[in-house]
N, C-alpha and C positions, 0 to 999 in steps of 0.2 A: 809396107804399109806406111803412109801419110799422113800425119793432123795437124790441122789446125784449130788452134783453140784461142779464141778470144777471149777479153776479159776487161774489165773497170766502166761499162753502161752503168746506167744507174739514170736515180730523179736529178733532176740541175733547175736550177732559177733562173729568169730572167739575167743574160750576159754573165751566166757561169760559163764554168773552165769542166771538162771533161778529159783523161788521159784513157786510149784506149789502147792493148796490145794483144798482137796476134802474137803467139808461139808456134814455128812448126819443128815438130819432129818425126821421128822416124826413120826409115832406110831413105837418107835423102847427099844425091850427089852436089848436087849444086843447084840454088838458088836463085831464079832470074828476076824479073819484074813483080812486086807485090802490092798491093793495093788493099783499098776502102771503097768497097759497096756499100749502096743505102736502101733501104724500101721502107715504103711508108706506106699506110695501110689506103689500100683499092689503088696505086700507082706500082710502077714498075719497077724494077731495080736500078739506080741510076749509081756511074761512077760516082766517085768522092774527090778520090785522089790516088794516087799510082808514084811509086820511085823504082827507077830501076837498080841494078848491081851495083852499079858504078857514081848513084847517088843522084840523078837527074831526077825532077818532080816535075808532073802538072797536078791542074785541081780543075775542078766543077768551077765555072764562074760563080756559082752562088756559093762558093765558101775562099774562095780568092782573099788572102788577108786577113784570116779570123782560123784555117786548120793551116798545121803545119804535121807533115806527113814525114816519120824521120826510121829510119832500120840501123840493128847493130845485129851486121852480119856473122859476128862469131858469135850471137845467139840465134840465127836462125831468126829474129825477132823484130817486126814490124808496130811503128807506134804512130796514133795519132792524135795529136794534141789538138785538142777543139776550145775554143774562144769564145768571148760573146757569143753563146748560144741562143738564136731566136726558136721561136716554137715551131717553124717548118721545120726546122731541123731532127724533130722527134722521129725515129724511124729505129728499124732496127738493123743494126750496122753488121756485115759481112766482110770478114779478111779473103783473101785473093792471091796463090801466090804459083807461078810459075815455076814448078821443080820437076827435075831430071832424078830419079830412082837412082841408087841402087845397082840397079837392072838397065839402067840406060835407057828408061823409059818416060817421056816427058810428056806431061800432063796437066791440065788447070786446076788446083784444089781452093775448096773453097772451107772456112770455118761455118760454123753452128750460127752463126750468128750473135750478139747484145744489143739488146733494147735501151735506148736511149729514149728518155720521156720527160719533157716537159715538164714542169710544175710551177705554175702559177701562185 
């Protein structure tokens, strides 16, 4: 068994900072690509941002400059640090991470989700 657990959404202000982190644990052999999903209420899930094993990043062009997407893989633990937040950015954020069991069984797990919200 697998989890992902998110953690640090919350309210933010005009050009706040936001740190968010996924933990996976469990029967987990190894750890591949892990990511930042987004959904914002009546749109669909859109990437964020993605790093692999080895430390390679992309991002969503509308956050290019402003998240920096970082993992410290001897915790299993995927981070992302958000910037000047505008109010599109409110959504509720999903971790993403590529792992092999265990069992030698390789799979896409996703976190529970944190809401991140705006506040004016």
């Amino acid at each position: 068994q697998v989890q992902l657990v998110e953690s640090g959404g919350g309210l933010v202000q005009p050009g706040g900072s936001l740190r968010l982190s996924c933990a996976a644990s469990g029967s987990i052999f190894r750890i591949y690509g892990m990511g930042w999903y987004r959904q914002a209420p009546g749109k669909q899930r859109e990437l964020v941002a993605r790093i692999t094993s080895g430390g390679s990043t992309n991002y969503a062009d509308s956050v290019k400059g402003r998240f920096t997407i970082s993992r410290e893989n001897a915790k299993n633990t995927v981070y992302l640090q958000m910037s000047s937040l505008k109010p599109e950015d409110t959504a509720v954020y999903y971790c993403n991470a590529d792992i092999t069991t265990m069992t030698y069984t390789a799979s896409k797990y996703w976190g529970q989700g944190t809401q991140v919200t705006f506040s004016s």
